[in-house]
gemmi code that builds the backbone of each chain (N, CA, C; Angstrom):
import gemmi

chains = {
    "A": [
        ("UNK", (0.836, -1.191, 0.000), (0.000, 0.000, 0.000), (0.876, 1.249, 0.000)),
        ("UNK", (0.254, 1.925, -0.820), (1.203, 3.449, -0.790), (1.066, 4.180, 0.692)),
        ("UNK", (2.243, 5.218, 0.953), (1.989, 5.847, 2.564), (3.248, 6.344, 2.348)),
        ("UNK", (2.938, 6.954, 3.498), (4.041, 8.587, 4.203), (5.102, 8.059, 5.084)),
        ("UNK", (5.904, 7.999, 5.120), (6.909, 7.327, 6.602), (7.863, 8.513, 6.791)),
        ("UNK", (8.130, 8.883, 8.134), (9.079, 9.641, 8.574), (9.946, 9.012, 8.964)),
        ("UNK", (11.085, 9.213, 9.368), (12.331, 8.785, 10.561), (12.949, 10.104, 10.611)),
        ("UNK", (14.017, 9.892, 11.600), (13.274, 8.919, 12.650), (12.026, 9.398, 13.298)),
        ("UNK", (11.551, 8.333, 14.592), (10.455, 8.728, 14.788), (10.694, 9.906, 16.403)),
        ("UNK", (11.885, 9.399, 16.742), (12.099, 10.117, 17.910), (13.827, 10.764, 17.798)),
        ("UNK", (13.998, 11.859, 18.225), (15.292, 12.135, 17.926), (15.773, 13.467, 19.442)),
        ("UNK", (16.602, 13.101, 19.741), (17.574, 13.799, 20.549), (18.759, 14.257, 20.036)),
        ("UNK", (18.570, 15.527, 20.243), (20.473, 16.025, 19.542), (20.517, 17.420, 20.558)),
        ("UNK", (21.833, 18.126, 20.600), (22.332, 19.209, 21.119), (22.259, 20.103, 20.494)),
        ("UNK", (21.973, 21.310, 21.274), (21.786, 22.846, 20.223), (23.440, 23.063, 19.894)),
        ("UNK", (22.778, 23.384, 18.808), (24.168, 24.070, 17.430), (24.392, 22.782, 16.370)),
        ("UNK", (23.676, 21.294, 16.548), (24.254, 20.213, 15.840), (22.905, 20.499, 14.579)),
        ("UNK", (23.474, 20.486, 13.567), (22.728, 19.892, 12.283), (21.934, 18.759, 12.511)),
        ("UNK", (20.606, 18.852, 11.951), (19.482, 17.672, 11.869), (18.763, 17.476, 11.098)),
        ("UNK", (18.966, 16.727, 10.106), (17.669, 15.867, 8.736), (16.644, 14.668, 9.333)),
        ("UNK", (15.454, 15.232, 9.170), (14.365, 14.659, 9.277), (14.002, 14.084, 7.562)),
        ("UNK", (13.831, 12.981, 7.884), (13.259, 12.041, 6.401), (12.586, 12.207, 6.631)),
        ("UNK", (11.480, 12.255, 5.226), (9.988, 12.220, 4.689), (10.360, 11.435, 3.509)),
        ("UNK", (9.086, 10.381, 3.021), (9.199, 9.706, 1.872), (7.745, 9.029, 1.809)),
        ("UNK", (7.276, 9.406, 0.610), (5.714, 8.707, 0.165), (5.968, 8.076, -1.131)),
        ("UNK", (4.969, 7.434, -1.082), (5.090, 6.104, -2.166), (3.837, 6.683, -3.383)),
        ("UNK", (3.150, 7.599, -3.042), (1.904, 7.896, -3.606), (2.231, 8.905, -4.478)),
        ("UNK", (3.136, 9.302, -5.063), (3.555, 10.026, -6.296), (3.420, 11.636, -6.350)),
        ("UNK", (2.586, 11.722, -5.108), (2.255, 13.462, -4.622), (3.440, 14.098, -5.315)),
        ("UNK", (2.889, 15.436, -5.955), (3.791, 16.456, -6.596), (3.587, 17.165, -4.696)),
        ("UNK", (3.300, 17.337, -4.016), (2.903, 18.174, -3.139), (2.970, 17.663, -2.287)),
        ("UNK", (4.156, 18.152, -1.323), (4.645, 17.890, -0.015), (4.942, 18.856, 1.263)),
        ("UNK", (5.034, 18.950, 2.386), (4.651, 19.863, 3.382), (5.548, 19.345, 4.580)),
        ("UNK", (5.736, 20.440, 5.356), (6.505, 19.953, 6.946), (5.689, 21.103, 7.672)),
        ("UNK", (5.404, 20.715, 8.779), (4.843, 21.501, 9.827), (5.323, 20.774, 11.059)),
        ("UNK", (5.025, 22.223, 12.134), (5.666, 21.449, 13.479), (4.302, 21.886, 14.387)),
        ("UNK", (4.108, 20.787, 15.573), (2.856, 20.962, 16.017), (3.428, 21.169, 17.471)),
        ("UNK", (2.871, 22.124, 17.802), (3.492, 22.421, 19.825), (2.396, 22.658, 20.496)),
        ("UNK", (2.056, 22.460, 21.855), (0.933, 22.904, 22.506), (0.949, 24.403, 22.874)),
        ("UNK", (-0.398, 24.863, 22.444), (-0.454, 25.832, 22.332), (-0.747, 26.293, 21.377)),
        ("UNK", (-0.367, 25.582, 19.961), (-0.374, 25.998, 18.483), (-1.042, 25.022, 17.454)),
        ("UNK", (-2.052, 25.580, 16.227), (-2.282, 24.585, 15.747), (-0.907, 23.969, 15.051)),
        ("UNK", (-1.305, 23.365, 14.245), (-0.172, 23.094, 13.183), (0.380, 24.369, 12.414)),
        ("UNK", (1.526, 24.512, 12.382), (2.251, 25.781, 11.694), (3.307, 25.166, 10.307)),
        ("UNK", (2.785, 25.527, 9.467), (3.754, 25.470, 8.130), (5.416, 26.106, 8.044)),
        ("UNK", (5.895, 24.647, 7.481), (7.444, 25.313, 7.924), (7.744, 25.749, 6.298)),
        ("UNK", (8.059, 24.616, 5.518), (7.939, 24.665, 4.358), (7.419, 23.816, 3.268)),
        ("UNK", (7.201, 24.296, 2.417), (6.296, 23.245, 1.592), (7.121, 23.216, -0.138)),
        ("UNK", (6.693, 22.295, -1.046), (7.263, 21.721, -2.139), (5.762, 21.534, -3.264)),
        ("UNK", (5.856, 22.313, -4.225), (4.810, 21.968, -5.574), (5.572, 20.614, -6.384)),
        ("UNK", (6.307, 19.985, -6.259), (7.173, 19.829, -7.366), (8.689, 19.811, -6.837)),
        ("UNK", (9.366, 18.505, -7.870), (10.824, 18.550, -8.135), (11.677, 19.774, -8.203)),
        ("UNK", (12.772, 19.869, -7.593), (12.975, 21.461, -7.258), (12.637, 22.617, -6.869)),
        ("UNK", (11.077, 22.388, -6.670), (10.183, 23.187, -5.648), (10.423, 23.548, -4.848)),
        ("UNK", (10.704, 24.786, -3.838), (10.936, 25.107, -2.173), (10.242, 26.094, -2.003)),
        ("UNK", (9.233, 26.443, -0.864), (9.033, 27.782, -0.799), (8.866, 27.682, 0.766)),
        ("UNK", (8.875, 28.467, 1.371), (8.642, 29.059, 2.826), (7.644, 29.159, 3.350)),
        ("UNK", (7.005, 28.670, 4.827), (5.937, 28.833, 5.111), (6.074, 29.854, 6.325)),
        ("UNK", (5.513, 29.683, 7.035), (5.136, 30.888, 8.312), (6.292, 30.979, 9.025)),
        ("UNK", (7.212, 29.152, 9.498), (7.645, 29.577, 10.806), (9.210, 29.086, 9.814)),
        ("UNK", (10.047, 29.474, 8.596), (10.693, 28.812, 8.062), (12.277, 28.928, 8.705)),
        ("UNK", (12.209, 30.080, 9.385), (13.503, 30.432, 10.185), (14.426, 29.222, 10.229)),
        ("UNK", (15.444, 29.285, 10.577), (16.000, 27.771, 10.904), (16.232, 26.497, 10.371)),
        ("UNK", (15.185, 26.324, 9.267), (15.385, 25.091, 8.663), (15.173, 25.331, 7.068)),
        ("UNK", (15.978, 24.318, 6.616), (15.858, 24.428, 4.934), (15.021, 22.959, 4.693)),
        ("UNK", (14.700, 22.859, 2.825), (14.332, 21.492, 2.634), (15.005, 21.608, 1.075)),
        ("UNK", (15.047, 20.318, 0.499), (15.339, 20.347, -0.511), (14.407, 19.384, -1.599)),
        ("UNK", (13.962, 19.558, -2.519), (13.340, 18.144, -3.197), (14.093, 17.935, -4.768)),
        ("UNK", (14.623, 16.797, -4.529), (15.861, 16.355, -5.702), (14.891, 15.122, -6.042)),
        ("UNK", (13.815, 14.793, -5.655), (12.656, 13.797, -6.326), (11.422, 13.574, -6.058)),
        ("UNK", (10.530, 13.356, -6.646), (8.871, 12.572, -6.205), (8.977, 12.698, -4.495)),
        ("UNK", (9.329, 11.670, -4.740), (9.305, 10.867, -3.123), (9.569, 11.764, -1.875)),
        ("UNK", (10.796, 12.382, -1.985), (11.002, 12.836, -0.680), (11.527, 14.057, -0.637)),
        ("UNK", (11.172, 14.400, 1.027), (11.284, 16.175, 1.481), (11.980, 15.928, 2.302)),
        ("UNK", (13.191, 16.125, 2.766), (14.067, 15.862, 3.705), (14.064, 17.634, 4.807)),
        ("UNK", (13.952, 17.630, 5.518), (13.906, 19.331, 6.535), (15.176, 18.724, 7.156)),
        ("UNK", (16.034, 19.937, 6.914), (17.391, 20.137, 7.778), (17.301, 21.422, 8.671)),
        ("UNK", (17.484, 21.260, 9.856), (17.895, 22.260, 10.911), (19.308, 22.515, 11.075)),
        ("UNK", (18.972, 23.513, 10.572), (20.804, 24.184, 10.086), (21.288, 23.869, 11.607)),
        ("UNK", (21.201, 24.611, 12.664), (22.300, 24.817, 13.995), (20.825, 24.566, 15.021)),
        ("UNK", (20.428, 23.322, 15.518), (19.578, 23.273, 16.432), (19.199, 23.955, 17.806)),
        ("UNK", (18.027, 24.790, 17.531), (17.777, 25.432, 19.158), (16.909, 24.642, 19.444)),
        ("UNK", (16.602, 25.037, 21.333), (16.187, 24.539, 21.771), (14.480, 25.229, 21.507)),
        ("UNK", (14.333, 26.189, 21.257), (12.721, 26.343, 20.575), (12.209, 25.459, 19.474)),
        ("UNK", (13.484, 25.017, 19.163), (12.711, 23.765, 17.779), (12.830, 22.698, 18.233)),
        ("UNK", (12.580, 22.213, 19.729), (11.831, 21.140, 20.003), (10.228, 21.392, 19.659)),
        ("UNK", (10.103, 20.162, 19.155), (8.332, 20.157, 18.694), (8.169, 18.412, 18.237)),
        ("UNK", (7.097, 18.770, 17.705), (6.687, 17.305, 17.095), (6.247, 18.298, 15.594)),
        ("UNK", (7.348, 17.177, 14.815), (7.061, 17.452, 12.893), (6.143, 16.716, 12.572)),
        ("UNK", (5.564, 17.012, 11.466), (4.475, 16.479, 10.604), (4.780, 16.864, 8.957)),
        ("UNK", (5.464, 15.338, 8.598), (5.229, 15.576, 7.283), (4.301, 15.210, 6.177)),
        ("UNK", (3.482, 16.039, 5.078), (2.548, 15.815, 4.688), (2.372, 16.018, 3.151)),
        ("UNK", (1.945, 15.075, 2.224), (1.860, 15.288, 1.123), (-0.040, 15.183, 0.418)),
        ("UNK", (-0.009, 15.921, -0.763), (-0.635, 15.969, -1.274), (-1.136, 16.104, -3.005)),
        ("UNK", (-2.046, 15.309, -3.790), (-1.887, 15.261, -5.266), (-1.536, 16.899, -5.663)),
        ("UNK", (-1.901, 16.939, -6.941), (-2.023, 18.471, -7.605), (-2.312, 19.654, -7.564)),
        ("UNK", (-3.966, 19.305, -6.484), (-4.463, 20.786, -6.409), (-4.412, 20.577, -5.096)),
        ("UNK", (-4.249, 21.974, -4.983), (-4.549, 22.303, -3.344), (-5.613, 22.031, -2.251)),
        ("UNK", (-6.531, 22.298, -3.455), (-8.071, 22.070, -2.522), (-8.085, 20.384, -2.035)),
        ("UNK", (-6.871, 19.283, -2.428), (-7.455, 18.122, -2.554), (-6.663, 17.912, -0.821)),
        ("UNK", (-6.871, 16.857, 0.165), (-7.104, 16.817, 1.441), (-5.638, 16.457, 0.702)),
        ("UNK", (-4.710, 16.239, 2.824), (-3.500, 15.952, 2.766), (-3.201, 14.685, 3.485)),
        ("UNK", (-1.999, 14.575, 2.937), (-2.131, 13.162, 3.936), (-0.666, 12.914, 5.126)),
        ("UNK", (-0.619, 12.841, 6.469), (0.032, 13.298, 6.923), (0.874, 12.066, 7.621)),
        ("UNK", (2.265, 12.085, 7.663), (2.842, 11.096, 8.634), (2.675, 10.740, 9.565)),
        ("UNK", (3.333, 10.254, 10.459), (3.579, 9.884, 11.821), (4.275, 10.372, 12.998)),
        ("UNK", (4.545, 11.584, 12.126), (5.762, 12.636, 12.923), (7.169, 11.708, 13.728)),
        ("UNK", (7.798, 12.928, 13.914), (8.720, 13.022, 14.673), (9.138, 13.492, 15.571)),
        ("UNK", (9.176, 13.396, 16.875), (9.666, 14.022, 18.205), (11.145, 14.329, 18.032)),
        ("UNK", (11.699, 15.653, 18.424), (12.372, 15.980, 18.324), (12.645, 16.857, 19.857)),
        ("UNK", (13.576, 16.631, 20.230), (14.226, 17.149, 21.401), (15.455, 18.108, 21.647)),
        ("UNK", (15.716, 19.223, 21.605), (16.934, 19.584, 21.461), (17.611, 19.764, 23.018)),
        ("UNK", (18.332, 19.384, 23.200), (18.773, 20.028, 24.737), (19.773, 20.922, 24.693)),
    ],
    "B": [
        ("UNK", (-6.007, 39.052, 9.583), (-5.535, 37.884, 9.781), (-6.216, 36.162, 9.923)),
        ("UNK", (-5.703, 35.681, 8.893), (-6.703, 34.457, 8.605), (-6.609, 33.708, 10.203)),
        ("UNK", (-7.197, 33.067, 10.787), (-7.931, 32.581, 12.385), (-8.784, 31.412, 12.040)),
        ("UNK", (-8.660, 30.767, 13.061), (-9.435, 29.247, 13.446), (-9.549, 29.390, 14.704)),
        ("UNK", (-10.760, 29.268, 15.038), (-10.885, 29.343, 16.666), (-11.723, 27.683, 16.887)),
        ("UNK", (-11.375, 27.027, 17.764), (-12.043, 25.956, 18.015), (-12.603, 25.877, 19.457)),
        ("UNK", (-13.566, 24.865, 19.900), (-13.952, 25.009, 21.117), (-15.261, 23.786, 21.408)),
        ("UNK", (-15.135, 23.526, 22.622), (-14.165, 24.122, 23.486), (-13.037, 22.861, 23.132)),
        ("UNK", (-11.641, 23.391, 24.332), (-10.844, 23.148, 24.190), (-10.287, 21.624, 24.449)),
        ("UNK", (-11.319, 21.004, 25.245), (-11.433, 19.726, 25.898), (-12.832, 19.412, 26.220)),
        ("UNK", (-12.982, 18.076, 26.066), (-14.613, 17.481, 26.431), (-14.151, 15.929, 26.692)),
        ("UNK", (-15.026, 16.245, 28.049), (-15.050, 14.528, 28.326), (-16.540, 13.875, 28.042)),
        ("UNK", (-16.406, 12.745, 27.203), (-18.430, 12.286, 27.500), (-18.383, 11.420, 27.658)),
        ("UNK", (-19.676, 10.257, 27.936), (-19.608, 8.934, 28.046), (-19.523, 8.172, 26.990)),
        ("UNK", (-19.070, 7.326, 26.764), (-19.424, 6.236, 25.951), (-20.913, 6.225, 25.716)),
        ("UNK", (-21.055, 6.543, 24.255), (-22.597, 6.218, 23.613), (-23.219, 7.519, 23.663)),
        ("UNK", (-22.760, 8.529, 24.121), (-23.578, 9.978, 24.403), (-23.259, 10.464, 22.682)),
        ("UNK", (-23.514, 11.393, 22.542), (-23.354, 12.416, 21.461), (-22.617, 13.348, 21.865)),
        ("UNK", (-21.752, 14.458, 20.702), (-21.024, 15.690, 20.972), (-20.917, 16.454, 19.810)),
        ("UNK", (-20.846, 17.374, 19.896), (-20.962, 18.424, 18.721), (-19.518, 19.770, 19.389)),
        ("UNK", (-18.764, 19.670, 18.276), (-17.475, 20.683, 18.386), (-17.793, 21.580, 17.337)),
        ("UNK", (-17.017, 22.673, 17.808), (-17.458, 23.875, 17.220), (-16.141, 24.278, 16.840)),
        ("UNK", (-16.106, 25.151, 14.996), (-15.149, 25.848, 15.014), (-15.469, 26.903, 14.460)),
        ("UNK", (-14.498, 28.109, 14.302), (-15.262, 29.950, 13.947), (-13.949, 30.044, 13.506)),
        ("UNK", (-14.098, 30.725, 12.074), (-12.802, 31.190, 11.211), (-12.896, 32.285, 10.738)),
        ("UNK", (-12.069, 32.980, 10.376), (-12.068, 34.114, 9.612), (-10.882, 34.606, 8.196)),
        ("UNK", (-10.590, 33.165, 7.928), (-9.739, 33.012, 6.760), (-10.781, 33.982, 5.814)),
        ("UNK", (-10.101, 34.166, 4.602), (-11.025, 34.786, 2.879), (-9.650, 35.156, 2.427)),
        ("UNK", (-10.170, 34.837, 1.150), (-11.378, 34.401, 0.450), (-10.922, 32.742, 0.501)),
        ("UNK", (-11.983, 32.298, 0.975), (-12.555, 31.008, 1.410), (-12.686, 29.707, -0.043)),
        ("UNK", (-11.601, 28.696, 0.742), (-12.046, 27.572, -0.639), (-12.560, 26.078, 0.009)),
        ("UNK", (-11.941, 25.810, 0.940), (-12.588, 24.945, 2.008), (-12.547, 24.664, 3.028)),
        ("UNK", (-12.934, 23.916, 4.162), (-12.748, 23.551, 5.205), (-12.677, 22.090, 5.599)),
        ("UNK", (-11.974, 21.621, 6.569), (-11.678, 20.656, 6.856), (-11.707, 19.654, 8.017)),
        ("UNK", (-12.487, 18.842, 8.753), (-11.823, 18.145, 9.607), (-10.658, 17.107, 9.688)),
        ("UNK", (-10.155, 17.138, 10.788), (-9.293, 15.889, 10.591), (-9.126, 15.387, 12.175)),
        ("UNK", (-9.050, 14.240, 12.267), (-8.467, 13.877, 13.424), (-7.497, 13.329, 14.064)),
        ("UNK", (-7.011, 13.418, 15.192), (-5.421, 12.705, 15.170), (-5.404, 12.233, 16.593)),
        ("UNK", (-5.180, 10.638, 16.755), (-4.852, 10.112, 17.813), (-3.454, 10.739, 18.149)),
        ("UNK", (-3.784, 10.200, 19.627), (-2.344, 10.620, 20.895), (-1.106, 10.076, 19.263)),
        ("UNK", (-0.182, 11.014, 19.296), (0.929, 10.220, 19.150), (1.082, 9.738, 17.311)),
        ("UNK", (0.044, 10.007, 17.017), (-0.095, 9.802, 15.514), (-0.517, 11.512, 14.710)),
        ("UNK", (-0.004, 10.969, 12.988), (-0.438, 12.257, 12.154), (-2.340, 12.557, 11.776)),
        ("UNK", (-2.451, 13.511, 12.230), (-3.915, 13.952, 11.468), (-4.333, 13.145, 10.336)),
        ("UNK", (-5.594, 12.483, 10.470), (-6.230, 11.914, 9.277), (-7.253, 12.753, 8.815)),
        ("UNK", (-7.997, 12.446, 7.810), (-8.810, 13.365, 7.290), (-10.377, 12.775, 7.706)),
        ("UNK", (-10.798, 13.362, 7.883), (-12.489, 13.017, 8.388), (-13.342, 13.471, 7.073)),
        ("UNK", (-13.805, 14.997, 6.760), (-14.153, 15.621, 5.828), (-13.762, 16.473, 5.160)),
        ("UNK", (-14.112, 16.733, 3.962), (-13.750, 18.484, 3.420), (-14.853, 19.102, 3.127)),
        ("UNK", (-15.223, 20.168, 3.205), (-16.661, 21.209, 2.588), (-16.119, 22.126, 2.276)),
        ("UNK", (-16.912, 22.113, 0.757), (-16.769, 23.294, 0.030), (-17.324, 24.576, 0.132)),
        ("UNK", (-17.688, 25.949, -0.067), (-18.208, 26.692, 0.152), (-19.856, 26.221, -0.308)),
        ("UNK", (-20.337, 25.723, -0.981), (-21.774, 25.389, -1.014), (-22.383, 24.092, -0.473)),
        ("UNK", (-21.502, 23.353, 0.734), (-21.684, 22.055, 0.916), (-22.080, 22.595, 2.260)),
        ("UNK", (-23.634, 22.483, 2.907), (-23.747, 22.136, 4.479), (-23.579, 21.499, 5.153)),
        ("UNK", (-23.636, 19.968, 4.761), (-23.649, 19.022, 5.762), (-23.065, 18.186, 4.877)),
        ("UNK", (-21.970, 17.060, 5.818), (-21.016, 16.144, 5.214), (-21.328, 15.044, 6.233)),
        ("UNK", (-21.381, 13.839, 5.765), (-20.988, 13.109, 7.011), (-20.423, 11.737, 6.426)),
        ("UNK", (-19.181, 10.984, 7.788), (-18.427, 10.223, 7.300), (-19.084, 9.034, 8.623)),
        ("UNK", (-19.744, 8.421, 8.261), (-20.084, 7.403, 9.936), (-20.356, 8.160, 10.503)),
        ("UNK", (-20.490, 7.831, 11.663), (-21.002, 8.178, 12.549), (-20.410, 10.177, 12.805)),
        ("UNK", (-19.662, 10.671, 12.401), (-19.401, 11.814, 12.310), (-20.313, 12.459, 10.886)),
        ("UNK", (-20.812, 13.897, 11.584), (-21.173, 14.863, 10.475), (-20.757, 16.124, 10.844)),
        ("UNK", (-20.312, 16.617, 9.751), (-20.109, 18.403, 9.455), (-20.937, 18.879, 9.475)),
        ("UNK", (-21.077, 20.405, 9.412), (-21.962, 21.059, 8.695), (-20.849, 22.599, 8.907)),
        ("UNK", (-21.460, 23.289, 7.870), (-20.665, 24.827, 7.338), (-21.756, 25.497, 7.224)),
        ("UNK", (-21.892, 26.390, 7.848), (-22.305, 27.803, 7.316), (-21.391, 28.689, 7.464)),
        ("UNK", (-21.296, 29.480, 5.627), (-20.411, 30.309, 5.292), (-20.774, 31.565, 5.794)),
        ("UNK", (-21.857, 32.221, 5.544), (-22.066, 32.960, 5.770), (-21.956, 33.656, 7.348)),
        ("UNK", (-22.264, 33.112, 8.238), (-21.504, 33.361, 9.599), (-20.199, 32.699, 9.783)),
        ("UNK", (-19.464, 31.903, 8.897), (-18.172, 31.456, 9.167), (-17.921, 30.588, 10.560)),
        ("UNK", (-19.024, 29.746, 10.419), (-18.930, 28.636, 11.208), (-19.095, 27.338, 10.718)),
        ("UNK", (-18.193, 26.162, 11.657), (-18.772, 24.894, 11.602), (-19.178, 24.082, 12.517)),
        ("UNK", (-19.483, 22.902, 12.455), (-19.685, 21.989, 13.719), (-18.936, 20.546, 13.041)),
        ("UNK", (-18.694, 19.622, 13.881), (-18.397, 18.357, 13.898), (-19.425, 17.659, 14.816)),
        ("UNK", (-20.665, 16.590, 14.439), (-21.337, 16.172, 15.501), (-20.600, 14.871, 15.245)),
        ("UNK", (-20.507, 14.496, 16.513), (-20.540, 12.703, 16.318), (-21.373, 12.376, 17.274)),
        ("UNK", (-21.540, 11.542, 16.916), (-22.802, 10.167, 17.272), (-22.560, 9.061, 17.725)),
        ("UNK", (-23.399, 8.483, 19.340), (-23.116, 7.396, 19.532), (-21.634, 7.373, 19.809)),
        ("UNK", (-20.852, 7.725, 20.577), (-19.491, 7.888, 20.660), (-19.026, 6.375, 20.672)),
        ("UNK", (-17.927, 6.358, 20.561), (-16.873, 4.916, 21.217), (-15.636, 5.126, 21.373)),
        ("UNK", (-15.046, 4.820, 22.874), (-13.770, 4.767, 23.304), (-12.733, 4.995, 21.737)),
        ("UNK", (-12.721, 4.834, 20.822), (-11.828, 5.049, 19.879), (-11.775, 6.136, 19.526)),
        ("UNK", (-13.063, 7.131, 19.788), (-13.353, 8.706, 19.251), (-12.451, 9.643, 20.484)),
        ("UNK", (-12.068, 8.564, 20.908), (-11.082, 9.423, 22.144), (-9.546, 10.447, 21.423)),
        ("UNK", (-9.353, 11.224, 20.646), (-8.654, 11.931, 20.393), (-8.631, 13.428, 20.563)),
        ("UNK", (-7.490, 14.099, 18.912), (-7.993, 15.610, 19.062), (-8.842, 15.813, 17.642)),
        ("UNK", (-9.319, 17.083, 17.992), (-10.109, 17.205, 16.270), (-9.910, 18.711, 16.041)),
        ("UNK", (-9.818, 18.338, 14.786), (-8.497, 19.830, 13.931), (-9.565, 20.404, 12.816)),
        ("UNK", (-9.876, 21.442, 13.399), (-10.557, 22.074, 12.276), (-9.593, 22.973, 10.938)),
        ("UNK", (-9.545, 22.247, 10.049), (-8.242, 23.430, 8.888), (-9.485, 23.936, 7.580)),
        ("UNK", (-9.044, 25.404, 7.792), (-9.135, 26.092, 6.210), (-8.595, 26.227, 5.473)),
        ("UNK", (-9.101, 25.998, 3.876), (-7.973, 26.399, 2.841), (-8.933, 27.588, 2.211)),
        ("UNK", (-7.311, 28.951, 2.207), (-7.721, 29.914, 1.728), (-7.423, 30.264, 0.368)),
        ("UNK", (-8.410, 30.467, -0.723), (-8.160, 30.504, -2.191), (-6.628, 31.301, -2.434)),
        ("UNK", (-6.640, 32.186, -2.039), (-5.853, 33.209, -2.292), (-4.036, 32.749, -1.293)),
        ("UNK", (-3.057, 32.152, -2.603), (-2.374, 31.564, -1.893), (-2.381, 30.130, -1.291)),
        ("UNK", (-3.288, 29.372, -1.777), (-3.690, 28.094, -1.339), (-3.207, 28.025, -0.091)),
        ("UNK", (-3.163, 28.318, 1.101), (-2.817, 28.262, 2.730), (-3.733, 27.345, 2.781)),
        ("UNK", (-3.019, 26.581, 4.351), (-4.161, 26.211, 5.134), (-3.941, 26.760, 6.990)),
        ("UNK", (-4.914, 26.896, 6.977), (-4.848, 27.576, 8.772), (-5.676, 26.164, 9.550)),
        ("UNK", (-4.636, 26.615, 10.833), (-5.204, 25.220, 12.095), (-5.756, 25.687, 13.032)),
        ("UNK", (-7.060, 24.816, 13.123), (-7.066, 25.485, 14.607), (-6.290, 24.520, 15.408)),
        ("UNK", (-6.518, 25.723, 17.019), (-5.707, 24.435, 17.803), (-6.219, 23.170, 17.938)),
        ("UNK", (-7.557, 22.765, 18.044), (-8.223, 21.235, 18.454), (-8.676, 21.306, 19.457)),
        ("UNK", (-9.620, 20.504, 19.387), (-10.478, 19.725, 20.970), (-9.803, 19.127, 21.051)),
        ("UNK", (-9.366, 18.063, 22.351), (-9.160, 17.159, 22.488), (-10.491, 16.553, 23.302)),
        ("UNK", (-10.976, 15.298, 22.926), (-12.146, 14.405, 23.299), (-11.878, 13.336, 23.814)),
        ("UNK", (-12.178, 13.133, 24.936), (-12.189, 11.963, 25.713), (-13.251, 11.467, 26.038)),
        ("UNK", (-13.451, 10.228, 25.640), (-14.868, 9.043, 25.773), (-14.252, 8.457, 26.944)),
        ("UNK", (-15.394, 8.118, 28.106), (-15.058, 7.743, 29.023), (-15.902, 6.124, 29.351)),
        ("UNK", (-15.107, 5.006, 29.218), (-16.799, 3.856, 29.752), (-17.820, 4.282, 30.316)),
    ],
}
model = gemmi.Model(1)
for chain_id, residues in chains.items():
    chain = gemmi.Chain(chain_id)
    for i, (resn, *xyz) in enumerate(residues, 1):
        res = gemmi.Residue()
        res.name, res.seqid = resn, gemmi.SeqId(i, " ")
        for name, pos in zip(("N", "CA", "C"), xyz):
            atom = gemmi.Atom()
            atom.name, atom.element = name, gemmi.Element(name[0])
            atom.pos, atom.b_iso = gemmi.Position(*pos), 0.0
            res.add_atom(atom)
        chain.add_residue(res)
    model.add_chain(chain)
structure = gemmi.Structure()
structure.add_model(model)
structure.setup_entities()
């Protein structure tokens, strides 16, 4: 069956260390998404992908880049980890148009100390 | 500023009762709305979408309903069961810019 998988699913690292979060779907989505979910907040858009070589910026993009070199996957790197970007990620893809629903991973806990 | 307000913020009911969640937005120009729900610990699934001319949706035992014109919705569910124990995410998508805005969620707890 086609689907979304993140890794990892839980992650600990130190502020200032570099961190790639995998995303990878099997479902051919041109349209892919990262958001981080904290209490207190709904879901907030970090950055999102139309397309192969696609990048654009969402609300909270400070801090992290993504790159898409294929279909499949959105990899989010946290350039120099703070400790405000502990959260729980959510990565999420979707077909062509926008209006069509998304479909979202399993996230990732992320911890910075 | 596009807004999702949800509410309330927590509900406990019994097993088998009914509940109706409420959400109030003020995204525009308006293309749809969304539930979704997401167990402890897992990603948001999708429940419904409504379009600007769609009132009432329903997936099982869950139904929507939208009115645009006051910029409200509801989520009723029905007949609850210990599994409806999560949060529920009301999202808009706004034409302009294809966004989507979150609210924060209920979280719902079914109790035996």
């Amino acid at each position: 069956d086609a689907e979304i998988t993140q890794s990892p699913r839980h992650k600990i690292t130190e502020t200032g260390r570099q961190v790639t979060l995998a995303c990878h779907q099997t479902w051919n989505h041109n349209n892919m998404f990262w958001y981080r979910q904290d209490l207190g907040h709904g879901l907030r858009l970090i950055h999102y992908s139309y397309g192969v070589q696609d990048t654009n910026k969402g609300e909270v993009s400070d801090g992290y880049s993504v790159s898409r070199s294929n279909t499949e996957d959105l990899p989010l790197t946290l350039e120099s980890a703070a400790s405000s970007q502990t959260s729980v990620y959510f990565c999420a893809s979707s077909p062509g148009r926008p209006q069509e629903t998304q479909y979202f991973g399993p996230g990732t806990r992320l911890l910075v100390l | 500023k596009n807004q999702v307000e949800q509410s309330p913020q927590s509900l406990i009911i019994l097993e088998g009762k009914n509940c109706t969640l409420q959400c109030n937005y003020t995204v525009s120009p308006f293309s749809n709305l969304r539930w979704y729900k997401q167990d402890t610990g897992r990603g948001p699934v999708s429940l419904t979408i409504m379009t600007f001319s769609e009132n009432t949706k329903s997936n099982g035992r869950y139904t929507a309903t939208l009115d645009a014109d006051t910029k409200q919705s509801s989520l009723h569910i029905t007949a609850s069961q210990l599994s409806d124990s999560a949060s529920y995410i009301c999202v808009v998508l706004n034409n302009a810019g294809n966004m989507l805005t979150f609210g924060g969620g209920t979280r719902l707890m079914v109790k035996p």
